[in-house]
N, C-alpha and C positions, 0 to 999 in steps of 0.2 A: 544510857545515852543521855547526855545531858542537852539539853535546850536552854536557850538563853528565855532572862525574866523579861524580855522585853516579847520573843516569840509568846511564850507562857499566857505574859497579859493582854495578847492581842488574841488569843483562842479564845480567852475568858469573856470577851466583851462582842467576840461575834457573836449575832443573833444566830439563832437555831431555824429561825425564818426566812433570814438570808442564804442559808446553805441549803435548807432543806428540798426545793428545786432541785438544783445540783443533783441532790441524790434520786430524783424522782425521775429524771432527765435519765441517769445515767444508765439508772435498773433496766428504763423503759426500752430504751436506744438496744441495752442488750435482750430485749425481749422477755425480761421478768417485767410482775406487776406490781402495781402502787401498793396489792392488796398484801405482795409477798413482802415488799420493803416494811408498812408496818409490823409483819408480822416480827421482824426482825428488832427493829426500832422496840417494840413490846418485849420483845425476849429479853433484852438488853438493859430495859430501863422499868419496865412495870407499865408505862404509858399505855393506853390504849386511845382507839382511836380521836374518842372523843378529848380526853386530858392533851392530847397530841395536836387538835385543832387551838385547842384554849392557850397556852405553850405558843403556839405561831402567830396566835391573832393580837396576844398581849407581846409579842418582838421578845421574849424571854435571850436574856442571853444564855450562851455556854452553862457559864456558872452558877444562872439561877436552873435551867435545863436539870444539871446533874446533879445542883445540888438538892432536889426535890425527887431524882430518880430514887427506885430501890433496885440498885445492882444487879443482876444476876448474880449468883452465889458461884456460879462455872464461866465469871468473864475474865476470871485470872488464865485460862484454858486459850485464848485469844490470842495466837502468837502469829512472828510474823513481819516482814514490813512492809508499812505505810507512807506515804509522799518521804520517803528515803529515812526515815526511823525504823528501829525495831521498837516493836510494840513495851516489850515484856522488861524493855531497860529503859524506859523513859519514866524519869522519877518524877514528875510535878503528874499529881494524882490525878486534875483535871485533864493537863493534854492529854495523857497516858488515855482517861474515859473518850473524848472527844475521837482518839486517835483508833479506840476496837471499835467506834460506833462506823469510822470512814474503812477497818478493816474489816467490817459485816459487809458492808455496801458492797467494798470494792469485791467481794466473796462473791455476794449476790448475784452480780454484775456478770461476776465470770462463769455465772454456769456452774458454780459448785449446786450441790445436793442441799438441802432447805435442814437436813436433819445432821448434815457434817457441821454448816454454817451454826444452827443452836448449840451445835458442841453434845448431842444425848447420843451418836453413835462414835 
């Protein structure tokens, strides 16, 4: 799926601090918790909690976010679509990261199982 460089640089320069509400919001609303969303956020990038607070207080964008994560080695497993992309054809590497972190959430959100969302069963 291709995305325009203008979509591209505008993921790159969102803070992780400006979304990350959103996602806090949206888990909670479905009755999952803050504690289950980190856990995810963690699966995904290495972060814990604390590197996670430091990340939102310094306004990190996107691309500093991911470019300091260590991947999960099973985030290529992440399929799927997200606000109307398929996850697994989106070629700019960053969206593509940005894009399984908003398709954990929206996972979360729905009530899937905590062990189908890490991708181990």
């Amino acid at each position: 799926m291709n995305t325009t460089s203008t979509h591209d640089e505008r993921i790159a320069k969102m803070t992780f601090a400006s979304v990350y509400p959103h996602y806090v919001t949206k888990v909670e609303k479905k009755g999952r918790s803050k504690e289950e969303l980190h856990q995810v956020i963690e699966w995904l990038t290495g972060y814990d909690e604390e590197k996670l607070q430091e990340l939102i207080e310094e306004k990190a964008t996107f691309e500093t976010f991911f470019q300091r994560a260590t991947l999960h080695p099973n985030a290529h497993l992440i399929t799927g679509v997200i606000c109307g992309y398929r996850v697994e054809e989106i070629e700019n590497p960053l969206t593509q990261q940005v894009r399984f972190l908003d398709k954990l959430v929206d996972e979360l959100a729905k009530g899937r199982k905590m062990e189908k969302i890490l991708r181990t069963a």
